[in-house]
DRENPA-3360 file (N, C-alpha, C; in nm, 2 decimals, always signed):
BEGIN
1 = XXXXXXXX = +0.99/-1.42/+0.82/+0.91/-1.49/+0.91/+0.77/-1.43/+0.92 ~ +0.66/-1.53/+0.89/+0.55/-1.49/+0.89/+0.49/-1.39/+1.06 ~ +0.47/-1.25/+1.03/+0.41/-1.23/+1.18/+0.32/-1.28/+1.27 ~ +0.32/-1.29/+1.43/+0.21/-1.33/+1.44/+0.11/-1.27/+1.47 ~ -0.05/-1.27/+1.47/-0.14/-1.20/+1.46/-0.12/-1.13/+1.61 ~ -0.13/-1.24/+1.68/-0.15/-1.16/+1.81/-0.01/-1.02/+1.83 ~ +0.07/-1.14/+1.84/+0.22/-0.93/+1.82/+0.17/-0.83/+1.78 ~ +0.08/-0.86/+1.65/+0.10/-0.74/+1.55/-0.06/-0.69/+1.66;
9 = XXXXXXXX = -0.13/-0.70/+1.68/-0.22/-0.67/+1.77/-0.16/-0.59/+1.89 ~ -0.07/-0.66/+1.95/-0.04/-0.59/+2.13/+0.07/-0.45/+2.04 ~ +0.13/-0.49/+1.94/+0.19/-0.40/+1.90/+0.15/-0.27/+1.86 ~ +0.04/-0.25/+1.74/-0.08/-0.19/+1.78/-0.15/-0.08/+1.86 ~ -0.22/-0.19/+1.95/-0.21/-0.13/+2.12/-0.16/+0.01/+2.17 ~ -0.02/-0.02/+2.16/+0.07/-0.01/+2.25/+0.20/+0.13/+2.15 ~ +0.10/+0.17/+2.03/+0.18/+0.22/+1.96/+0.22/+0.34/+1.98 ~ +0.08/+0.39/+2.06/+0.06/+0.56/+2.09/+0.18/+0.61/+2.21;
17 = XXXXXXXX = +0.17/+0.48/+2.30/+0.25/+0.49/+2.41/+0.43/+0.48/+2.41 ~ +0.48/+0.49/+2.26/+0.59/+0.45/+2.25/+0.63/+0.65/+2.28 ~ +0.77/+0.63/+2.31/+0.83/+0.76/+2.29/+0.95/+0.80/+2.20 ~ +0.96/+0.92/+2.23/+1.12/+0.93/+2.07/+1.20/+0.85/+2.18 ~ +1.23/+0.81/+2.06/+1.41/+0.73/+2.09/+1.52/+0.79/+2.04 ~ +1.62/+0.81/+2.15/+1.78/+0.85/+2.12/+1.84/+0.72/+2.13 ~ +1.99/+0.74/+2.07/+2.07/+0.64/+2.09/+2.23/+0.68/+2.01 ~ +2.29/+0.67/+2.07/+2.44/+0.68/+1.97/+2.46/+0.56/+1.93;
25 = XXXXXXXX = +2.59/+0.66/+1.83/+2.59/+0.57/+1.70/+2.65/+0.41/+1.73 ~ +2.72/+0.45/+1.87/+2.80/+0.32/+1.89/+2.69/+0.22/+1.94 ~ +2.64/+0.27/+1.99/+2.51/+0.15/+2.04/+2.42/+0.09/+1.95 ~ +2.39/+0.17/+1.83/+2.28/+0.14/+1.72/+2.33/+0.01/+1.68 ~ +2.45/-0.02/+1.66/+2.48/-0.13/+1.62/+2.46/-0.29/+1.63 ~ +2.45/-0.27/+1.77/+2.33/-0.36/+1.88/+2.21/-0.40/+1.88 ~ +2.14/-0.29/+1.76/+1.96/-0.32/+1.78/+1.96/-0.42/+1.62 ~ +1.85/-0.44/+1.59/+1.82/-0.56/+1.54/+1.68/-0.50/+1.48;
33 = XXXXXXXX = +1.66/-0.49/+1.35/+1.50/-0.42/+1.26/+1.47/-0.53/+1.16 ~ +1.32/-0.60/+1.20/+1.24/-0.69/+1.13/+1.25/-0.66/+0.99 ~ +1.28/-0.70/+0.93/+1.26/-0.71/+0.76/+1.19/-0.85/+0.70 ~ +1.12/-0.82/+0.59/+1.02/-0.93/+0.53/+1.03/-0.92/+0.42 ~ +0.99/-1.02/+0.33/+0.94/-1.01/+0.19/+0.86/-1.12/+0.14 ~ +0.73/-1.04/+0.11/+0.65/-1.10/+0.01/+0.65/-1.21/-0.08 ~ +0.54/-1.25/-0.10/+0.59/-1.42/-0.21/+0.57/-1.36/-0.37 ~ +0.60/-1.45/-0.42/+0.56/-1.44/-0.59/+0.69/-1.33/-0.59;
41 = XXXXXXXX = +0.62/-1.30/-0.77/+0.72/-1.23/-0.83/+0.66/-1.09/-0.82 ~ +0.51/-1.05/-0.74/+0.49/-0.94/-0.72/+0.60/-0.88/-0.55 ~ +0.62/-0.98/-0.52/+0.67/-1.00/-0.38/+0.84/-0.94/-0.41 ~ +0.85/-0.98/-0.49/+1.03/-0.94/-0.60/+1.02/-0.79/-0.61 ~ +0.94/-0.74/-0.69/+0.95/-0.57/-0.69/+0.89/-0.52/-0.57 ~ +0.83/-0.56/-0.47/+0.84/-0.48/-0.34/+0.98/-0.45/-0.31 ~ +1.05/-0.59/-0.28/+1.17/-0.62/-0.23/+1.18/-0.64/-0.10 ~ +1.30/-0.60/-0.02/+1.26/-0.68/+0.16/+1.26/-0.51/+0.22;
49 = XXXXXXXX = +1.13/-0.53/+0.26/+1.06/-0.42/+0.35/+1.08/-0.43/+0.49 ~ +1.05/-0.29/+0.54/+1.08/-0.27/+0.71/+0.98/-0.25/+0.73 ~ +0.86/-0.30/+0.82/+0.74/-0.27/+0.87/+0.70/-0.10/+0.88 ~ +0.83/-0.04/+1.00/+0.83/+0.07/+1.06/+0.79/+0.16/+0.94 ~ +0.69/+0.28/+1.00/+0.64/+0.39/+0.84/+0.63/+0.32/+0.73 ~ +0.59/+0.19/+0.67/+0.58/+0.18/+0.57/+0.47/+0.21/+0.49 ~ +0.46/+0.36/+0.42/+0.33/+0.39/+0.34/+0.40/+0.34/+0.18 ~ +0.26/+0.29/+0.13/+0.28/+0.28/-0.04/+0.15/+0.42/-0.13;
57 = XXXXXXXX = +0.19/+0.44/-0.21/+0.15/+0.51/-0.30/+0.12/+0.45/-0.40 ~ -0.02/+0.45/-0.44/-0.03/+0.38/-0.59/-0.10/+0.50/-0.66 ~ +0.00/+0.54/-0.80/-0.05/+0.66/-0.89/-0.08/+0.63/-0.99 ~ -0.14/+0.69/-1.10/-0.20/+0.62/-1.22/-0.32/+0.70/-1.32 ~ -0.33/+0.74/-1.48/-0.48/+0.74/-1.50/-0.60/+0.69/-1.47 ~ -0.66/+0.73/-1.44/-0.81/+0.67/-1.45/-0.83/+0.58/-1.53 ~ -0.86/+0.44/-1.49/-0.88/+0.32/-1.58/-0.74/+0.24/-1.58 ~ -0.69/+0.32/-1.55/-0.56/+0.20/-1.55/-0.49/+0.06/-1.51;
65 = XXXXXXXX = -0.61/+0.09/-1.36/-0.61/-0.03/-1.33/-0.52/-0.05/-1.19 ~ -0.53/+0.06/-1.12/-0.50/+0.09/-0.94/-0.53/+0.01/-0.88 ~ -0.69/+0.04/-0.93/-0.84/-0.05/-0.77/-0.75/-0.22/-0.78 ~ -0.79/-0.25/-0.90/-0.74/-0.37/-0.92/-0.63/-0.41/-0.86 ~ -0.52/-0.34/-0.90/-0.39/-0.35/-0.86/-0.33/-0.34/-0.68 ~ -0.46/-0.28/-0.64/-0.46/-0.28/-0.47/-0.49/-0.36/-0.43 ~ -0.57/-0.43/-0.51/-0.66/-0.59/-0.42/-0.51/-0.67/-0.45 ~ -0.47/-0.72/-0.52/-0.36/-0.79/-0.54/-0.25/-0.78/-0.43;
73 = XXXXXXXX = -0.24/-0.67/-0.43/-0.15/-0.62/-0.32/-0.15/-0.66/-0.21 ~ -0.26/-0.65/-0.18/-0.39/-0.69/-0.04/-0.34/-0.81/-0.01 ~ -0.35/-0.90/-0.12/-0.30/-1.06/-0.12/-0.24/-1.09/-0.07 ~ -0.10/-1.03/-0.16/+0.06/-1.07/-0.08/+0.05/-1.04/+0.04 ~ +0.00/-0.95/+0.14/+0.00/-0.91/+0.29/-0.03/-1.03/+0.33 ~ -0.18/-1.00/+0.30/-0.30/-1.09/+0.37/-0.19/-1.26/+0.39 ~ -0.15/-1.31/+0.32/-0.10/-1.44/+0.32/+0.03/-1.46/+0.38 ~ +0.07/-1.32/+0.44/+0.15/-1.31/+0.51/+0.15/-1.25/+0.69;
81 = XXXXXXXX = -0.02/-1.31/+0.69/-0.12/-1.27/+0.80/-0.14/-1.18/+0.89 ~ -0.17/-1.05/+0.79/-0.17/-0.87/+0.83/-0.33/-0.89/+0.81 ~ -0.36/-0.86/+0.92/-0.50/-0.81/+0.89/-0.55/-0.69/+0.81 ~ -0.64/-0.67/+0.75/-0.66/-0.59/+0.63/-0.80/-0.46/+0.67 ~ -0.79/-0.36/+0.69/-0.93/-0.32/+0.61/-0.92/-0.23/+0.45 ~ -1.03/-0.25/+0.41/-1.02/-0.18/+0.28/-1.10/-0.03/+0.26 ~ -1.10/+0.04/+0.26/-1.17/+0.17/+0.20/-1.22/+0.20/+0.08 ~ -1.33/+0.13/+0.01/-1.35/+0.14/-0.13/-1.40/+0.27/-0.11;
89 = XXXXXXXX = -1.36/+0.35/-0.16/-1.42/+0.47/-0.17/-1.47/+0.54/-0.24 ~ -1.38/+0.51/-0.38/-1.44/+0.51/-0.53/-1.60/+0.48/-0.57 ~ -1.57/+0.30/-0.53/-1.66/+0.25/-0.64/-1.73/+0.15/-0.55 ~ -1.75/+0.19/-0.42/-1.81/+0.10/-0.34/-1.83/+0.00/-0.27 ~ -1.94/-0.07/-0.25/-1.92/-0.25/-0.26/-2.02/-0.28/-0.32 ~ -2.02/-0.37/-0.44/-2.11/-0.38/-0.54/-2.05/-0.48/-0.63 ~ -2.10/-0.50/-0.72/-2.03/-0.68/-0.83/-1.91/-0.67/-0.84 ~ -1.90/-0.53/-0.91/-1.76/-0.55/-0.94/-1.64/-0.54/-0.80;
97 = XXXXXXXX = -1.63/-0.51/-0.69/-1.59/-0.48/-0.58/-1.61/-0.63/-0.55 ~ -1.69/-0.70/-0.55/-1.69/-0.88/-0.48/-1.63/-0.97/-0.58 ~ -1.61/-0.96/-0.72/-1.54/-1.01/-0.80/-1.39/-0.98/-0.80 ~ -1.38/-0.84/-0.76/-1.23/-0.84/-0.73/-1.15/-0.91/-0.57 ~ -1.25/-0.92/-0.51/-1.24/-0.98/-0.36/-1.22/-1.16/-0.38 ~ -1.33/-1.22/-0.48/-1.33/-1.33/-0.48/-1.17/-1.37/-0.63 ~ -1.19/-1.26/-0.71/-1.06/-1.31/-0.80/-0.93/-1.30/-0.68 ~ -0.93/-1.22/-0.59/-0.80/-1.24/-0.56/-0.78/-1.28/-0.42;
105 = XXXXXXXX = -0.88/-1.43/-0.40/-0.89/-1.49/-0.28/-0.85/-1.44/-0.16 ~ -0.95/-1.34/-0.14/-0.96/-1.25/-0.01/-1.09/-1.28/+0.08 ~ -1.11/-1.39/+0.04/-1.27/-1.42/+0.12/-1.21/-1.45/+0.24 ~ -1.21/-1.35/+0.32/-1.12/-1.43/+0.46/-1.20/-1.33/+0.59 ~ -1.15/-1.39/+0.72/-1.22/-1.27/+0.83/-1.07/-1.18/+0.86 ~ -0.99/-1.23/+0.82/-0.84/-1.10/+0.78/-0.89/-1.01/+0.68 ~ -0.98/-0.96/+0.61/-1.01/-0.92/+0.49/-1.16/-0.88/+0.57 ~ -1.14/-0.71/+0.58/-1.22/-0.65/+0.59/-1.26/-0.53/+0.50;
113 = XXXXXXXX = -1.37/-0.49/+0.43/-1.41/-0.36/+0.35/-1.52/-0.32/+0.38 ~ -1.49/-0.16/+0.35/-1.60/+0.00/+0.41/-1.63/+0.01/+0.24 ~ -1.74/+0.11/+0.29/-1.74/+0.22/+0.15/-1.81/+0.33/+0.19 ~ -1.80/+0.37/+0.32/-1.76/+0.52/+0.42/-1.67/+0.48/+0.47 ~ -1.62/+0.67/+0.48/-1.51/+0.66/+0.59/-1.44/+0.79/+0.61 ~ -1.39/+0.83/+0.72/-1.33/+0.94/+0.77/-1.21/+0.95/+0.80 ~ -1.09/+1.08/+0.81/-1.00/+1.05/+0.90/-1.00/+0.97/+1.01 ~ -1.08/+1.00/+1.10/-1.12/+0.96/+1.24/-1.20/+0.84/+1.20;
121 = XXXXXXXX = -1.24/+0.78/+1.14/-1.26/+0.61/+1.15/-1.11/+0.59/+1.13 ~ -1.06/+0.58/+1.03/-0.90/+0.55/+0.95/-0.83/+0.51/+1.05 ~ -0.82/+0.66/+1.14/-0.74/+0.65/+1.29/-0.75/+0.55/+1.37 ~ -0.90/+0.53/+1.37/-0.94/+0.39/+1.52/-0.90/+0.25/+1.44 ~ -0.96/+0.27/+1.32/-0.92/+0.11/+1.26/-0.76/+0.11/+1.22 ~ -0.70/+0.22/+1.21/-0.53/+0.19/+1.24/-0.49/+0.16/+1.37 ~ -0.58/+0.12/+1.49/-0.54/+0.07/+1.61/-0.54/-0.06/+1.60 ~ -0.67/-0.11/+1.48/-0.74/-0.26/+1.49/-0.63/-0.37/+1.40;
129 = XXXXXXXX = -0.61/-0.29/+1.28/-0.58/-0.35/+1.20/-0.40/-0.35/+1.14 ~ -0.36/-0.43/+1.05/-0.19/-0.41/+1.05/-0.20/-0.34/+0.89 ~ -0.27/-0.34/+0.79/-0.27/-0.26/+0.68/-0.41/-0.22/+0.63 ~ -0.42/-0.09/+0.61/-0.50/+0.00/+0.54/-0.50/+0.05/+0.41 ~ -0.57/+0.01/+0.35/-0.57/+0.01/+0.23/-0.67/+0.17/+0.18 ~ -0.66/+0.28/+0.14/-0.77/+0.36/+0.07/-0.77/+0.36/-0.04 ~ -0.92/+0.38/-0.12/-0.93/+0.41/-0.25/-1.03/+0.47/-0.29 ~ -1.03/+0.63/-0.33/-0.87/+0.67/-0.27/-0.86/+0.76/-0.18;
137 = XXXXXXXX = -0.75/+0.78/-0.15/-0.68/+0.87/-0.05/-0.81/+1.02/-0.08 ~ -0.79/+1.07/-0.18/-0.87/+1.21/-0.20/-1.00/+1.24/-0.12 ~ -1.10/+1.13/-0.16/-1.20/+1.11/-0.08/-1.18/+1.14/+0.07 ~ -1.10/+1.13/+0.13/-1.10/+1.10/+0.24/-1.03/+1.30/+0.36 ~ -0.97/+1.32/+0.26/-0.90/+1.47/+0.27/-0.84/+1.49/+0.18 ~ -0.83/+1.64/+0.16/-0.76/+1.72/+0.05/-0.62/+1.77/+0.09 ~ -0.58/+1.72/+0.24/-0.45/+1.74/+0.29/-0.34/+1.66/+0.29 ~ -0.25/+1.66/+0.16/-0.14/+1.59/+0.15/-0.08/+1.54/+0.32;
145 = XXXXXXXX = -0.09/+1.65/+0.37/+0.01/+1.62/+0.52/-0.03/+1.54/+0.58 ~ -0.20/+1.45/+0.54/-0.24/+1.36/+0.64/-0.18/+1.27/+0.62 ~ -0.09/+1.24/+0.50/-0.06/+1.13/+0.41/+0.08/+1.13/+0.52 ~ +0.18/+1.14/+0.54/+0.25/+1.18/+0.64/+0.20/+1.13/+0.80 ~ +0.13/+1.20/+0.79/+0.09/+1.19/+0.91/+0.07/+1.08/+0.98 ~ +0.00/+0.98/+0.93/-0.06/+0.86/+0.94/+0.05/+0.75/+0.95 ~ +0.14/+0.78/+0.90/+0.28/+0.71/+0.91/+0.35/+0.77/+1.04 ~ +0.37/+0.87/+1.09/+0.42/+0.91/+1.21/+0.32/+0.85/+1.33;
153 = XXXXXXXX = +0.19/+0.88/+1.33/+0.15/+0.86/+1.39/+0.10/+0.71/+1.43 ~ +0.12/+0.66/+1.34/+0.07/+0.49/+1.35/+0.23/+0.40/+1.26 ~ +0.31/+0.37/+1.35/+0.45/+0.38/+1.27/+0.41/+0.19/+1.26 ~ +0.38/+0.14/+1.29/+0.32/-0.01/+1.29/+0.28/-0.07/+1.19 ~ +0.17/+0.02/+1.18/+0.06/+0.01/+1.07/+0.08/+0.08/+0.92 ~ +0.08/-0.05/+0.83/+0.11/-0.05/+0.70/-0.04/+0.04/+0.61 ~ +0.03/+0.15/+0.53/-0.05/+0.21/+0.45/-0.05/+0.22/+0.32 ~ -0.18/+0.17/+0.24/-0.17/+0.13/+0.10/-0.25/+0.25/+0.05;
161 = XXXXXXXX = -0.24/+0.33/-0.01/-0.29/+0.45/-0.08/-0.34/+0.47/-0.21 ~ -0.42/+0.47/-0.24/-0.45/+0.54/-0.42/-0.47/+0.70/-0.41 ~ -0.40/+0.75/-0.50/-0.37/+0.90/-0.52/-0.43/+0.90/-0.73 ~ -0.55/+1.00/-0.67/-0.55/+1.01/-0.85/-0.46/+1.10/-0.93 ~ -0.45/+1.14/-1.03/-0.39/+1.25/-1.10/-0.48/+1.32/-1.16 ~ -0.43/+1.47/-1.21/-0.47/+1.58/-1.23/-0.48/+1.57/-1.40 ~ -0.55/+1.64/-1.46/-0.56/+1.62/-1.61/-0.45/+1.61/-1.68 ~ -0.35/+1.72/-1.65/-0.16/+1.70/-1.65/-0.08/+1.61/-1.65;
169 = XXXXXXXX = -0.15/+1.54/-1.55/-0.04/+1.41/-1.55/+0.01/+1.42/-1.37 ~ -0.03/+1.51/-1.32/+0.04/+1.53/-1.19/-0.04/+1.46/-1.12 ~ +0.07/+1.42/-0.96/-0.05/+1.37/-0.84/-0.14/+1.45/-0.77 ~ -0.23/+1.44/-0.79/-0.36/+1.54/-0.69/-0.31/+1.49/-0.50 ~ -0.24/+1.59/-0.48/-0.16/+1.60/-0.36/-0.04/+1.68/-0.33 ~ +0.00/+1.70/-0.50/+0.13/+1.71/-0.51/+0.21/+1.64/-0.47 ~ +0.37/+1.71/-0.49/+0.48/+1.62/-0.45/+0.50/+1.56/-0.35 ~ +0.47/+1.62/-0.27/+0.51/+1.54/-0.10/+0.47/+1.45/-0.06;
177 = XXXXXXXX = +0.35/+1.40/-0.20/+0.29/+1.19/-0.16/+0.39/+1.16/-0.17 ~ +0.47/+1.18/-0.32/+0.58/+1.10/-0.34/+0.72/+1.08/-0.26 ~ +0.74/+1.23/-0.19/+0.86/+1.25/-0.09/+0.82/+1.17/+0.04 ~ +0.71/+1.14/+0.08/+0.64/+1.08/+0.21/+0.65/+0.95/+0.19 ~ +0.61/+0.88/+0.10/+0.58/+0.74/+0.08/+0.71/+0.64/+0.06 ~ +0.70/+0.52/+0.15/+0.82/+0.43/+0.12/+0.83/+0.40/+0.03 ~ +0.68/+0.39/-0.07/+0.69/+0.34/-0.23/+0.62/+0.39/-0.29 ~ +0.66/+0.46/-0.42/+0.57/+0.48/-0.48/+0.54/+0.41/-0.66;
185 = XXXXXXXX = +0.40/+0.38/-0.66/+0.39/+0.32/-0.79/+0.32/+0.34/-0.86 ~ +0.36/+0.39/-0.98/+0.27/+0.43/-1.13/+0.21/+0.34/-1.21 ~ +0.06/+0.31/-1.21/+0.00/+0.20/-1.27/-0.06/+0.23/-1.42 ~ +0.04/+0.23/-1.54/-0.03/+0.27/-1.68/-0.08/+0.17/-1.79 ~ -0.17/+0.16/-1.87/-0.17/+0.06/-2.00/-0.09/+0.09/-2.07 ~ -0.09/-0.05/-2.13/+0.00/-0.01/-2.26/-0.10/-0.10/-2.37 ~ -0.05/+0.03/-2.50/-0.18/-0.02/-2.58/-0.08/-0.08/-2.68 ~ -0.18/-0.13/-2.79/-0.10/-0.20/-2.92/-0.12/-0.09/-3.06;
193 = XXXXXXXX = -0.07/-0.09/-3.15/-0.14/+0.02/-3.26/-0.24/+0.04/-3.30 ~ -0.35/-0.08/-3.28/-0.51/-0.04/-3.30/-0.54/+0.02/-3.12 ~ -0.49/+0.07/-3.07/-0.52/+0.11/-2.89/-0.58/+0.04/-2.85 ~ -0.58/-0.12/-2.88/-0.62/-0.20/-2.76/-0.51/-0.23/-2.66 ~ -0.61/-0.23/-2.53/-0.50/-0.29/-2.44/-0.43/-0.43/-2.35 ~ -0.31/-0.45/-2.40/-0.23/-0.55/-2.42/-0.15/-0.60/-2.29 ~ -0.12/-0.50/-2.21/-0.10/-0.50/-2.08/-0.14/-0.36/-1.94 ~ -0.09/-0.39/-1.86/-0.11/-0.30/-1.75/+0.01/-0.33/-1.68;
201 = XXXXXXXX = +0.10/-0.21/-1.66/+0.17/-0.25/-1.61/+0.24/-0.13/-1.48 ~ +0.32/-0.17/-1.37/+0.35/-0.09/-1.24/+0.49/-0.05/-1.28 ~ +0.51/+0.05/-1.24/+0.64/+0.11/-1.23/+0.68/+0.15/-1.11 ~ +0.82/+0.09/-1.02/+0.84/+0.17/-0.89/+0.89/+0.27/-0.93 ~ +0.88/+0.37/-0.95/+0.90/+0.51/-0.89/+1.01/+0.57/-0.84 ~ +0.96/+0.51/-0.69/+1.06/+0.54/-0.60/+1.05/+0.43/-0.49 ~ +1.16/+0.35/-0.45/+1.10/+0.25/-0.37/+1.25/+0.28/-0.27 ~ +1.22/+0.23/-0.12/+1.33/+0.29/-0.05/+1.41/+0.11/-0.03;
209 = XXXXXXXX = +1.33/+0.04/-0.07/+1.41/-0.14/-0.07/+1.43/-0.17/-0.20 ~ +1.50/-0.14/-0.21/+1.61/-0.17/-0.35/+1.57/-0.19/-0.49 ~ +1.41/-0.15/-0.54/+1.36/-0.19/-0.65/+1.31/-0.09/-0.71 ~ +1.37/+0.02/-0.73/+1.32/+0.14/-0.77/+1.36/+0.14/-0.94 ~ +1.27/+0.18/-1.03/+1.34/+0.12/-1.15/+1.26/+0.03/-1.24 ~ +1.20/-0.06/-1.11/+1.13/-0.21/-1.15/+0.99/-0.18/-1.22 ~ +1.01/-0.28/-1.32/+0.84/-0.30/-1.36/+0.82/-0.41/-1.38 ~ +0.68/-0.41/-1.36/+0.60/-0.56/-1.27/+0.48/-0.53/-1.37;
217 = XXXXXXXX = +0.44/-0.62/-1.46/+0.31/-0.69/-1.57/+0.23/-0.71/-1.45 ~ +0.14/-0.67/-1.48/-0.01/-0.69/-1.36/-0.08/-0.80/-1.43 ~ -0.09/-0.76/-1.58/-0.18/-0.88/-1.66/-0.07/-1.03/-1.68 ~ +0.05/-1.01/-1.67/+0.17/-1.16/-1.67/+0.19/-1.22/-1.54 ~ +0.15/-1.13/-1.41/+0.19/-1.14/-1.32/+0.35/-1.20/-1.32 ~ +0.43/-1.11/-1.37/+0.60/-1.13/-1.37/+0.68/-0.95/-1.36 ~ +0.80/-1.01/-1.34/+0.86/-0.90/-1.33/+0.96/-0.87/-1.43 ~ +0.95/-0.79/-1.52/+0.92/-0.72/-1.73/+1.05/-0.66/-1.73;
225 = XXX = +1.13/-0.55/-1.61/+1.22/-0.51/-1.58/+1.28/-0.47/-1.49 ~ +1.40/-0.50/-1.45/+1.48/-0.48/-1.31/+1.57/-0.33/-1.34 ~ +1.54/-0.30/-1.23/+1.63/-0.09/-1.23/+1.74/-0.13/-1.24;
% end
């Protein structure tokens, strides 16, 4: 069921004010947890998602094709009427930043983008908004634990991440993006034997809704392999 804006707003709100919850096991049985899923076949390799802490992690070389692969992402939300901001943090707002807005029909007033930004903005517009998008995460702090954090502290509010890598091949964060995040996804090319490249494509990782395994063609927009 599509959310509605206003919910996802008082929800929001009203986030800070919530408290721990107890409950035995015999009663759990009784409660009832919103699940959704995405359209398309990009909407297939998410799989059916729980709003509650949902962080994503998007990992990848340089050039691979992340930035891109976040606006897409953006989409599926967006049309599923989550209000958006964006954090270019990278690469700004500039041609190529409005080309990727306009290719992936985001011209909308749900569809908001920065190119500053702080913890402490992040925080207030995690009051405003239902998904946050950074790119990337580094820019922003060099403390993996914020990555965490931001999910405890804003358990409502959906978090879309770009994490670069280290010349190694590792995530600049270390491992705990990946133990923290509901999803995580590796965005690589793939070349042909003269090294041109022939696709781009996502790998889940680790995904905690059932698609872990999966790879998803960014340039076919289809889904290439099931875990």
């Amino acid at each position: 069921m599509k959310p509605e804006i206003k919910e996802v707003k008082e929800s929001n709100l009203s986030r800070n004010k919530k408290k721990a919850m107890e409950i035995t096991g015999s009663s759990i049985r009784n409660l009832t947890f919103h699940t959704f899923e995405l359209d398309g076949e990009l909407g297939k390799f998410f799989g059916k998602l729980e709003r509650y802490k949902l962080a994503i992690a998007l990992t990848g070389d340089s050039g691979a094709g992340k930035s891109n692969f976040s606006f897409r992402i953006c989409r599926i939300f967006m049309e599923r009427g989550f209000r958006i901001k964006y954090y270019s943090l990278e690469e700004g707002i500039g041609a190529l930043t409005k080309q990727k807005v306009l290719d992936n029909k985001l011209e909308s007033d749900n569809f908001s983008i920065t190119d500053t930004g702080t913890m402490d903005t992040l925080r207030t517009d995690a009051q405003r908004y239902d998904l946050i998008a950074v790119d990337s995460f580094g820019k922003l702090t060099r403390d993996p634990k914020e990555f965490d954090g931001l999910r405890q502290e804003f358990p409502d509010t959906v978090f879309l991440c770009i994490f670069q890598k280290t010349t190694d091949g590792k995530v600049r964060g270390g491992s705990s993006i990946v133990f923290d995040s509901s999803a995580t996804i590796d965005v690589v090319e793939v070349r042909d034997t003269e090294k041109k490249v022939i696709d781009r494509v996502a790998t889940m990782k680790k995904g905690r809704y059932g698609t872990s395994g999966w790879v998803y063609s960014i340039m076919q927009d289809k889904i290439i392999k099931r875990g």
